[in-house]
Structure formats: C-alpha cells, structure tokens
Backbone bond lengths (Angstrom), bond angles and torsions (degrees), N, CA, C in turn:
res aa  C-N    CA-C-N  psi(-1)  N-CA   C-N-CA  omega(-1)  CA-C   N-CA-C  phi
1 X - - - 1.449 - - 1.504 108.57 -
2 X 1.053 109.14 160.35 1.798 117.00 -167.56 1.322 111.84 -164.83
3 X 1.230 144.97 128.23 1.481 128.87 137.84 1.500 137.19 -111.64
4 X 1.256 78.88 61.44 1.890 94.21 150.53 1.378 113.93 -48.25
5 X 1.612 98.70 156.33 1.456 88.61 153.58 2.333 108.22 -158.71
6 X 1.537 83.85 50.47 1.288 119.16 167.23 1.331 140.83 -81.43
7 X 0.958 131.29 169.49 1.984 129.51 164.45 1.257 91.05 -57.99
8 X 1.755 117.06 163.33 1.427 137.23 162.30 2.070 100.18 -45.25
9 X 1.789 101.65 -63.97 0.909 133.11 -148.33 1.892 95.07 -47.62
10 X 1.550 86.14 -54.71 1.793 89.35 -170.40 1.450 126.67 -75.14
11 X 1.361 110.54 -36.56 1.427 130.57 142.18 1.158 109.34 3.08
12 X 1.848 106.06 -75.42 1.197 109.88 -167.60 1.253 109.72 -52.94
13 X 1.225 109.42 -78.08 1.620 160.56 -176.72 2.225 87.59 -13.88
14 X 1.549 93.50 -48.77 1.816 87.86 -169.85 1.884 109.02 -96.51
15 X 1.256 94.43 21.83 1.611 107.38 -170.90 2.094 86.36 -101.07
16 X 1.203 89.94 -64.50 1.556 102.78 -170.20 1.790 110.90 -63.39
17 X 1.454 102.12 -19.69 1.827 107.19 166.30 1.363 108.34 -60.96
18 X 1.544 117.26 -51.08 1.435 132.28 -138.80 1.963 71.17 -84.12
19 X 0.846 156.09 -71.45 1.386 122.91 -160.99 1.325 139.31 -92.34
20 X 1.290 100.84 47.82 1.752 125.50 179.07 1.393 94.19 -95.48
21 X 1.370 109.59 133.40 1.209 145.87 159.99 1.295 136.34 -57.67
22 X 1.480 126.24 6.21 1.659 134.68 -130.71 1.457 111.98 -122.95
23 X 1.638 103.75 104.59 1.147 126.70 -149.16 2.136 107.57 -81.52
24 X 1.540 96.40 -12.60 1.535 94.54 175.55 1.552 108.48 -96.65
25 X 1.210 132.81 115.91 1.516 136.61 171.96 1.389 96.45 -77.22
26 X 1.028 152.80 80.51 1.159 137.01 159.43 1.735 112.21 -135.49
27 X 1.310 110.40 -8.15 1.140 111.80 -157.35 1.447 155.90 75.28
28 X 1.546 106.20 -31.90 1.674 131.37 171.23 1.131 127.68 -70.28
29 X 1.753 105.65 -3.80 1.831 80.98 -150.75 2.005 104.37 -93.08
30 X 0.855 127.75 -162.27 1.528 124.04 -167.14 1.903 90.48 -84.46
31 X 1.071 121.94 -80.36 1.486 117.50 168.20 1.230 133.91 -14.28
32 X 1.749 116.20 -39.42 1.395 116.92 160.20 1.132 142.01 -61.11
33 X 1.707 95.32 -45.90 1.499 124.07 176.68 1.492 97.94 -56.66
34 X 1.616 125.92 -56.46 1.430 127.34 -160.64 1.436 100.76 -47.80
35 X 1.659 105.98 -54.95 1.734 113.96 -171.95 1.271 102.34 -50.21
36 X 1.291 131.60 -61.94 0.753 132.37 -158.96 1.522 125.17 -70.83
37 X 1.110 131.75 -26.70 1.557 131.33 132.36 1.381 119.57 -49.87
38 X 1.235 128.96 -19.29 1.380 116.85 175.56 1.462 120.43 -83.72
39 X 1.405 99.35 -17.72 1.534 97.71 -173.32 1.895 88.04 -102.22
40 X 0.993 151.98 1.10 1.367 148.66 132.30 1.406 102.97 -20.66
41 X 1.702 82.60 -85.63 1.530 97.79 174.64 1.538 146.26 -17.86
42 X 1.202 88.79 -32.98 2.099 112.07 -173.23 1.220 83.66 -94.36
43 X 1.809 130.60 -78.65 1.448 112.25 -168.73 1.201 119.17 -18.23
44 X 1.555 109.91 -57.88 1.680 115.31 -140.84 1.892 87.13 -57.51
45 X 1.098 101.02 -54.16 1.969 123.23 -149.02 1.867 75.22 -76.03
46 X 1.288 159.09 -2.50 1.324 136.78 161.78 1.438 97.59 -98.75
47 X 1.190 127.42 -7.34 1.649 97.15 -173.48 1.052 106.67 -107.94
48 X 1.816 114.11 -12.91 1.569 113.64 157.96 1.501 130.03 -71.35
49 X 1.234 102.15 -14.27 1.568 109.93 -176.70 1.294 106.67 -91.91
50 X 1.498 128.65 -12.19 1.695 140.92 -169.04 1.912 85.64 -90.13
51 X 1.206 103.47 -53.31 1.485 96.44 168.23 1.219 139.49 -38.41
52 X 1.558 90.46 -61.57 1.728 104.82 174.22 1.384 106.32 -61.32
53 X 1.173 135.78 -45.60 1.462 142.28 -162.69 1.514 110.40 -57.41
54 X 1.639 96.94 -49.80 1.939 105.37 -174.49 1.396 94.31 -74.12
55 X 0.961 158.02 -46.67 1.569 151.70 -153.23 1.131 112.31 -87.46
56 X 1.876 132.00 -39.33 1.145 133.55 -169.91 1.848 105.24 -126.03
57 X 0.922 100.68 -7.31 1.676 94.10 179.60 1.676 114.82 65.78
58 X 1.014 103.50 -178.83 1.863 129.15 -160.54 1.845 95.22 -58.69
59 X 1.212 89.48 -68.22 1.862 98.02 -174.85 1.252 113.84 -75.08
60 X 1.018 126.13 2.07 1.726 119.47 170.86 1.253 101.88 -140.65
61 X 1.425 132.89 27.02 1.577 142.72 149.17 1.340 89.72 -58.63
62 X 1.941 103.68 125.89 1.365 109.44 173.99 1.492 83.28 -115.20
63 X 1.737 112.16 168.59 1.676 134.93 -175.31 1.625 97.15 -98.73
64 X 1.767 112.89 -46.76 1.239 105.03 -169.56 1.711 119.12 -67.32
65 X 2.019 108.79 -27.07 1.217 91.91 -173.82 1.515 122.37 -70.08
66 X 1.801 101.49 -14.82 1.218 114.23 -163.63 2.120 94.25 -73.88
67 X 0.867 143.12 -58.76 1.208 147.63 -156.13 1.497 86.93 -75.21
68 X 1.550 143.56 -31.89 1.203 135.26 174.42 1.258 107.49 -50.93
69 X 1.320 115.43 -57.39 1.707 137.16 -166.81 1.823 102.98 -51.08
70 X 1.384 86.69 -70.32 1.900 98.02 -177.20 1.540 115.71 -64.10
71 X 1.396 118.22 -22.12 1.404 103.33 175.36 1.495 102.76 85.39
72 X 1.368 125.11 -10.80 1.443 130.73 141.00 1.299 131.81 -2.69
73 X 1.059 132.77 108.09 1.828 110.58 161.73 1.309 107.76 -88.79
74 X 1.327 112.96 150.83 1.242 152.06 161.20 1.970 105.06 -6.83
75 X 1.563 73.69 -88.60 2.065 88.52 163.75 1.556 122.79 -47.12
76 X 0.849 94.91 -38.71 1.791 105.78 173.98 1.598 106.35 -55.80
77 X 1.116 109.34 -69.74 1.191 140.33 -160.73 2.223 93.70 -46.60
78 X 1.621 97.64 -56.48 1.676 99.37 -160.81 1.566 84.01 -88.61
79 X 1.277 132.97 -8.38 1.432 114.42 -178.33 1.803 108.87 -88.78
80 X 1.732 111.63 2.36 1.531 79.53 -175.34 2.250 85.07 -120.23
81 X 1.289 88.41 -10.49 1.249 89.66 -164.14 1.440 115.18 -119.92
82 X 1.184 127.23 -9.01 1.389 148.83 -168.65 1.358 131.92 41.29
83 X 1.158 116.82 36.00 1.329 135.61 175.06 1.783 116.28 126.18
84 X 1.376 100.55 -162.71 1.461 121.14 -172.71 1.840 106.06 -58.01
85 X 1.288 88.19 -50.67 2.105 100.89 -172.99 1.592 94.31 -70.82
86 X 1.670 126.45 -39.32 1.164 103.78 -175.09 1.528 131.83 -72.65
87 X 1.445 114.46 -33.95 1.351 122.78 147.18 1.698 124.05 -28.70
88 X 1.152 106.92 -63.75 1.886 122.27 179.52 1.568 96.74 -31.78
89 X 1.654 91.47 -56.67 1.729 109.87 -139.37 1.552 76.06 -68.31
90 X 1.433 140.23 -56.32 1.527 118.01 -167.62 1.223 128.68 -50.67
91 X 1.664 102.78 -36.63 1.833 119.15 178.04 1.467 95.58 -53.68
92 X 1.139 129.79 -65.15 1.153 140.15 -178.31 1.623 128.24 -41.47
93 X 1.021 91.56 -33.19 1.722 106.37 173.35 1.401 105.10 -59.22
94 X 1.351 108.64 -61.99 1.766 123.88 -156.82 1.640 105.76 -68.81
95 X 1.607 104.78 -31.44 1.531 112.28 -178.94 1.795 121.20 -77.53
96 X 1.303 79.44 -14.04 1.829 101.66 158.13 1.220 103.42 -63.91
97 X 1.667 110.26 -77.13 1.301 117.93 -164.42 1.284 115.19 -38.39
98 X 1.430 120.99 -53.20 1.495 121.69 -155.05 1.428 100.69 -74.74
99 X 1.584 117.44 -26.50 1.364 105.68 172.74 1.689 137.27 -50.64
100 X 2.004 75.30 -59.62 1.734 78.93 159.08 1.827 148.06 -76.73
101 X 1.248 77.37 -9.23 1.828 91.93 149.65 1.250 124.86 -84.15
102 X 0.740 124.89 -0.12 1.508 129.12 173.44 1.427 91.43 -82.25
103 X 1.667 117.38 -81.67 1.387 118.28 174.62 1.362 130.06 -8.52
104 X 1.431 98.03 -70.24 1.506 116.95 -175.85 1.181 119.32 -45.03
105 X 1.519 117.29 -60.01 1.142 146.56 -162.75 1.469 92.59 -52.90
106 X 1.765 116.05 -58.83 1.595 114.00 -166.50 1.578 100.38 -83.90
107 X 1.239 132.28 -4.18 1.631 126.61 -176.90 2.046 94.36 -85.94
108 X 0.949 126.32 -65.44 1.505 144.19 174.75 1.554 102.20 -40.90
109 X 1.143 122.14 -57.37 1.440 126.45 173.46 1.828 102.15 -59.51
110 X 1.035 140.53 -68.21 1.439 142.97 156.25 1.053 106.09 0.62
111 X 1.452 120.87 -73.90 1.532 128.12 -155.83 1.527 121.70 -51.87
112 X 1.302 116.88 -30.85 1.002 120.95 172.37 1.806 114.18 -79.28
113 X 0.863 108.57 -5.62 1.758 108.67 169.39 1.733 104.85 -92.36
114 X 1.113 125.70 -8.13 1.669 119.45 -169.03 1.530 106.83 -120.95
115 X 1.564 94.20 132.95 1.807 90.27 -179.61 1.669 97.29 -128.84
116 X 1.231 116.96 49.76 1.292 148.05 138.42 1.385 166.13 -160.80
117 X 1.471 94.00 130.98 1.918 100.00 -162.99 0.972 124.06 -8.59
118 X 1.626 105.66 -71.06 1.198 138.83 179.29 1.493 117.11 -30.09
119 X 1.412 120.15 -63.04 1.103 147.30 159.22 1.629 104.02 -31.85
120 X 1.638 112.82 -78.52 1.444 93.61 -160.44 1.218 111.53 -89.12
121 X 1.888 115.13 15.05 2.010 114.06 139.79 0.996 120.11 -47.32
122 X 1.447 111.76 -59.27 1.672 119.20 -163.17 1.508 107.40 -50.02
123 X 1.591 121.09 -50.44 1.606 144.59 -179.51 2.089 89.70 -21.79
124 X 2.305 83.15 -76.26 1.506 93.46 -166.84 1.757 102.72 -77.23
125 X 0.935 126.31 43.22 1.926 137.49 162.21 1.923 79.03 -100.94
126 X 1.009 117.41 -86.46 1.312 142.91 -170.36 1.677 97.68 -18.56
127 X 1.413 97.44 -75.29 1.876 99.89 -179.35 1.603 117.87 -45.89
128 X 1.738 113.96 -45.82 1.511 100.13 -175.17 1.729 108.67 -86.10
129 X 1.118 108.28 5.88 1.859 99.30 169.76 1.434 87.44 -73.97
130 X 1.667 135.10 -61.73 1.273 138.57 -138.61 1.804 103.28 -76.86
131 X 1.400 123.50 20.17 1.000 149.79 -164.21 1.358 116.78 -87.88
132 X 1.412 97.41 -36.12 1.778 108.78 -174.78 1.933 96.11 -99.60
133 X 1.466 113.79 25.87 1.540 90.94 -178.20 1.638 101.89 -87.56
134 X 1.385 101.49 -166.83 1.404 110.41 -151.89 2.822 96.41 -83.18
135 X 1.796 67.14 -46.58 1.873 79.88 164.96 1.845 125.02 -59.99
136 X 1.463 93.39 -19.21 1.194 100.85 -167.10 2.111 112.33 -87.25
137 X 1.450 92.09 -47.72 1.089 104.67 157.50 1.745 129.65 -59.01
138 X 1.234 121.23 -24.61 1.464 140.67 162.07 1.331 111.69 -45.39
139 X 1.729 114.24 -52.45 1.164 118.69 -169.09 1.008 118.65 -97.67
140 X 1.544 124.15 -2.11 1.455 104.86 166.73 1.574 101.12 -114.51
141 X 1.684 113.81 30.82 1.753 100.74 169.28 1.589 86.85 -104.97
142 X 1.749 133.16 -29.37 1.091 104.51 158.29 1.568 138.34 -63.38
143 X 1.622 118.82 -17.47 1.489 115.44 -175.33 1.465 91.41 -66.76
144 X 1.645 131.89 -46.62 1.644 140.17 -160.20 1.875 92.87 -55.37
145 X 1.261 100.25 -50.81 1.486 86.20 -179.54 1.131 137.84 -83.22
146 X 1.403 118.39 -11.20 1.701 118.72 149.43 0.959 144.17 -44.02
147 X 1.927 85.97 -39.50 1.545 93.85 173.56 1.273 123.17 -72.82
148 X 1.527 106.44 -35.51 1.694 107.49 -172.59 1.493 80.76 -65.13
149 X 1.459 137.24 -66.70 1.539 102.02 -156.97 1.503 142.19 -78.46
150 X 1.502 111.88 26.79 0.934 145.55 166.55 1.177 112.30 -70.20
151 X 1.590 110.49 -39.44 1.720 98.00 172.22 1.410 124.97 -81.35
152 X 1.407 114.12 14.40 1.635 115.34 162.90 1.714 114.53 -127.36
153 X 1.327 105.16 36.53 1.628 109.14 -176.04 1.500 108.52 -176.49
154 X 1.699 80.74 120.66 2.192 82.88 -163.34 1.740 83.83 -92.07
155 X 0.698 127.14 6.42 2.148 124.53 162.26 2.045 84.90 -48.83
156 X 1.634 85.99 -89.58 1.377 114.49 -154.43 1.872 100.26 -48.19
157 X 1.442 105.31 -24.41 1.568 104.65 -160.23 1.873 86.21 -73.64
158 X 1.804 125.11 -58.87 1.209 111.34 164.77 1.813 132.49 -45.14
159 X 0.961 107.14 -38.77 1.830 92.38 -168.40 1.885 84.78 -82.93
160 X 1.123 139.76 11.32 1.402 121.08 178.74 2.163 92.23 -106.36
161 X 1.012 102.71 -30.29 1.506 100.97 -177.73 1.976 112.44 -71.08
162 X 1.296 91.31 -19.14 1.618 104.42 -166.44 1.688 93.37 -91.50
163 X 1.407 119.51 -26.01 0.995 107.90 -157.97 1.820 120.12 -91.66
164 X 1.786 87.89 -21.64 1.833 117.45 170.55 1.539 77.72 -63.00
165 X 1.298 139.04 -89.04 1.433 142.31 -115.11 1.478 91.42 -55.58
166 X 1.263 83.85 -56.40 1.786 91.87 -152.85 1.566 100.98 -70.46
167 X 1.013 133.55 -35.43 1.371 155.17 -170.65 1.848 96.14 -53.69
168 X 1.187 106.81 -60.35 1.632 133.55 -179.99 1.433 99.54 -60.41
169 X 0.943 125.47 -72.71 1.613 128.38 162.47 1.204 112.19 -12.07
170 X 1.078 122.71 -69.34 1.518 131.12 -160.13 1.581 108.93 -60.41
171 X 1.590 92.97 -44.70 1.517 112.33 -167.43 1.815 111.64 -57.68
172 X 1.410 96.71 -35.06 1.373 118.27 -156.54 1.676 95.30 -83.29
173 X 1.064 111.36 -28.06 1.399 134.24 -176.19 1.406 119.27 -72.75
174 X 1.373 117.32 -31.14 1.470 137.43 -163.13 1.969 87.79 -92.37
175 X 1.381 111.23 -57.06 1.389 132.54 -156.20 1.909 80.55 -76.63
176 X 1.059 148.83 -80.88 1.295 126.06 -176.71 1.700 128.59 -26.72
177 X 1.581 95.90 -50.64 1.251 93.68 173.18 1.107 148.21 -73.03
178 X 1.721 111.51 -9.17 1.475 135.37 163.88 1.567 99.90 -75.59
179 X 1.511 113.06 -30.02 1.280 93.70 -175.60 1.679 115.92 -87.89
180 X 1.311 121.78 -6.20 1.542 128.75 163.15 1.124 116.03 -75.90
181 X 1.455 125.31 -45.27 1.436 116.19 153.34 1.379 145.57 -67.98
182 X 1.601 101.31 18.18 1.953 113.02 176.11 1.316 74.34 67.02
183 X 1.055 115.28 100.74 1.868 118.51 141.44 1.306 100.44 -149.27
184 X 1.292 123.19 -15.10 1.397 121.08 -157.56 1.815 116.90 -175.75
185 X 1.419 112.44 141.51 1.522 108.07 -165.16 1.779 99.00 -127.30
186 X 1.612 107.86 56.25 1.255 115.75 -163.35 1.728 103.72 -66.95
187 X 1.554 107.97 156.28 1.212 103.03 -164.30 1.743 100.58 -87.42
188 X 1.161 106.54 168.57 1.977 121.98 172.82 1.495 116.19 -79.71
189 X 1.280 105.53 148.25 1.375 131.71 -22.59 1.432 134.65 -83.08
190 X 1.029 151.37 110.05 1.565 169.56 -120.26 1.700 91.20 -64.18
191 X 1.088 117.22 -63.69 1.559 127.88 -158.62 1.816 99.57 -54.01
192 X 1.638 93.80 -68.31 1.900 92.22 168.08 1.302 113.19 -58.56
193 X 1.332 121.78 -40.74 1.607 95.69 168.68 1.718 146.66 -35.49
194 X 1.525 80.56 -55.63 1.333 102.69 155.10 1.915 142.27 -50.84
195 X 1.460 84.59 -31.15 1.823 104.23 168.43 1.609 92.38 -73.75
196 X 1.244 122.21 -51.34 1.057 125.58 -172.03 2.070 113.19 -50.61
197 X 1.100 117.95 -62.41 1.238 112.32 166.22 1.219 144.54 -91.80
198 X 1.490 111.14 11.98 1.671 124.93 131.60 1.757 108.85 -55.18
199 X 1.268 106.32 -67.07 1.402 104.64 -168.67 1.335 118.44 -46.93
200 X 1.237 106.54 -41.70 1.674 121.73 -176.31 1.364 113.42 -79.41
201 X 1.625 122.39 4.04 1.556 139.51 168.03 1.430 109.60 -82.25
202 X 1.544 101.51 -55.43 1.696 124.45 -152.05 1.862 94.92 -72.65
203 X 1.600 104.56 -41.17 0.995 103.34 -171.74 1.826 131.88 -72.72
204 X 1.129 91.61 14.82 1.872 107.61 -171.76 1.272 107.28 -92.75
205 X 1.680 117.09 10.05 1.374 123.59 162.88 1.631 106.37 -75.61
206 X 1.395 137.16 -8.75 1.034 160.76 -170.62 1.880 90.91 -70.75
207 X 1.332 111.35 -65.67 1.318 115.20 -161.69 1.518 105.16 -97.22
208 X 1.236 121.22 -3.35 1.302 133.01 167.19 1.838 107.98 -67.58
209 X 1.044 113.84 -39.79 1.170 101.25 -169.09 1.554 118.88 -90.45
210 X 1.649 102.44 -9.27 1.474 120.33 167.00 1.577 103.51 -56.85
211 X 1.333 115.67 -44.59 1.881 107.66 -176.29 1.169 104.85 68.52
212 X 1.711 127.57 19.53 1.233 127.76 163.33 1.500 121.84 -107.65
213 X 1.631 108.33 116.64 1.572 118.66 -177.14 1.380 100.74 -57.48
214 X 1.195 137.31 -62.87 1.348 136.00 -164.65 1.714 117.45 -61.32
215 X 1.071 109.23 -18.80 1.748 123.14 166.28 1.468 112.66 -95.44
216 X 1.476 109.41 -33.91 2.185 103.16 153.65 1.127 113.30 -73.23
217 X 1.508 134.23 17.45 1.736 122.21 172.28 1.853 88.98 -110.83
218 X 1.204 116.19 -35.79 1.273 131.88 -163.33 1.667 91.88 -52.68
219 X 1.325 92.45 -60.30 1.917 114.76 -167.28 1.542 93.52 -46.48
220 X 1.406 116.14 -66.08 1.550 129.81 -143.66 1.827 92.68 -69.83
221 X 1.276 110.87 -49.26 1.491 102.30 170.98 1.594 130.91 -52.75
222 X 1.314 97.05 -61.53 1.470 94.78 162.84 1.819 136.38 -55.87
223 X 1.249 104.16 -31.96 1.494 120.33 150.42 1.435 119.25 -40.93
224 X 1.484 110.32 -67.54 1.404 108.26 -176.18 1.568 110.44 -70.69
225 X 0.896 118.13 -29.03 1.822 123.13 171.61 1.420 101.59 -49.44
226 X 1.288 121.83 -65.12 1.690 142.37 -169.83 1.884 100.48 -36.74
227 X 1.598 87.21 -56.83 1.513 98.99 -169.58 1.295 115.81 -56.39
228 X 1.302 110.87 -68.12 2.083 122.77 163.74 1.219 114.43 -19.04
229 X 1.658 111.20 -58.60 1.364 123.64 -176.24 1.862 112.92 -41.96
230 X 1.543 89.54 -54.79 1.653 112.03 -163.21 1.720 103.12 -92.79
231 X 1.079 135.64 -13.07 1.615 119.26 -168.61 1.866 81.34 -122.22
232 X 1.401 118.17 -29.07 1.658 105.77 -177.60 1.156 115.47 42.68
233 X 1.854 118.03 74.53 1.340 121.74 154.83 1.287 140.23 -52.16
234 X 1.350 132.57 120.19 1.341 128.10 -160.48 1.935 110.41 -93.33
C-alpha cells in the first residue's frame, strides 16, 4: 500500500532516494552526483518500459525497444535492474501499489462514517473472501516475483524495501485510527502488527498454488479468525 500520488516512473525514483544513506548535504561531492545520475537513470528506463508495457503488453514487452526509448545503455540497463524480468518485476511493484492505494485510501476514508467494530469487521470479512478472485491472485503472483527478482537487482531490491515500509506505515496508520475512534482494541505493537497482516496477505500465494477451493475457504476462515483475535473489534 502507498499513497503517492505521482508517475510510476518518479514514485519509484523518490522511494529509492528516501533510502540513501548520504552523510554530505551539500550536493557536490563525486558520490552524490554518481547517485544521483543513477536514479535519472532508472526513471528514464521506467517510464520507457511503462510505455512499452501499455502498448505491447507482458508477452511482447521487448528490452531493446525499451533501452531504444530511454537512451539507456545496455550495461546500464542489467546493472541497475538485471535484465528483461527485472524491469517487469519493478513495473509490477508500483501497479501493486496504486492498487492498494486505491483501497486504502477508500477503507481509511470509511472509518470515519462507522461507529461500529463490528461493522468495519464485516467490511475486512468482505476483503479476505474477495481474496480468491482471479485479479487478486494476479497480484500477489506478481509481488512473488519481484521478490525472487529482487535477489539479482539492488534497483528492484530498494523500491521493494521502500515499498513494505511505507506500505506498513499506512497500514499501521489506518489500524490506530480505528482504534482512536472505538472501532477496535488491536493488540501491541500496532506497527508489527501490521507486518504481521501484510505477511499473512502476501502469503496466500501458498494456497494459491494448491488450486484447491476447499483449502481457499479453509484459508479465508482461519484468516478472518486470526484477524478478530489480533485487531479485537469492539
């Protein structure tokens, strides 16, 4: 989850700023400048590949038109991102994001219309049935593959670390505020909680690949039990 409300391209680009380490503010020094062309660099080659992506789609996403487009080299290109899948896997990240900002945005806005628990349980009853849809499953076989290609591209390995934080944030953020408004007497501490039911989202690719309906009712029940237990609607 995220709320941006940016290009894919820059998104990234100020996701992967926010976790630089760089102890000279001044701007000049040779190290800055480098970073700082590198993350140029990624824009250019994400907003050409957002291109390529809408016009030609997944299976006829070409690498060369994209490095044609950006003016990219080649080396550039596999040194920040490591090829064709690692590119995808970033597009893919952000198209997560915006999804679940969308969500968020209208679940958080909600809260303030309901002055019961109960009520905005049923909502999240509602979200993990809608769990087994066909879109739903889409997006977390792309999060599965980011990650694996995350382990050959510290690009993708940053905008996926920026994207938990902040992502978690939000979450943790939503779940406080139900709990200031009596909606909820979720247990401590809120923030790990929150790692806690991302993880326990992402991870239903587990039973996804079973292709068994009767083990996605299994999941969704025990899920919503998990949740009650841990956010304790009042």
């Amino acid at each position: 989850m995220a709320v941006a409300r940016v290009q894919t391209s820059s998104y990234i680009v100020s996701l992967i700023a926010m976790t630089q380490d760089d102890s000279d503010t001044s701007g000049n020094s040779p190290t800055r400048r480098k970073r700082s062309d590198g993350l140029r660099t990624i824009e250019r080659v994400l907003k050409a590949a957002e291109e390529e992506m809408a016009e030609f789609g997944f299976v006829k996403f070409n690498l060369d038109r994209v490095m044609e487009k950006s003016g990219v080299a080649r080396s550039s290109v596999y040194h920040h991102f490591g090829g064709r899948d690692g590119v995808i896997a970033a597009l893919e990240t952000t198209s997560t994001m915006r999804s679940l900002e969308r969500g968020t945005a209208e679940f958080e806005a909600f809260l303030d219309t309901l002055t019961s628990g109960e009520k905005a349980f049923e909502l999240i009853e509602m979200g993990v049935r809608s769990f087994n849809s066909s879109e739903n499953r889409s997006m977390r076989q792309r999060r599965i593959s980011s990650l694996a290609a995350s382990h050959n591209s510290a690009a993708i390995r940053q905008v996926l670390a920026n994207d938990q934080q902040t992502g978690t944030e939000v979450l943790a953020r939503i779940i406080e505020k139900a709990r200031d408004n009596g909606l909820c007497n979720p247990i401590e501490p809120i923030l790990g909680l929150a790692y806690v039911i991302q993880s326990m989202l992402v991870g239903r690719i587990l039973v996804d690949i079973s292709e068994d309906p009767f083990l996605d009712a299994q999941w969704e029940d025990a899920a919503i039990a998990t949740l009650r237990q841990i956010l304790r609607p009042t």
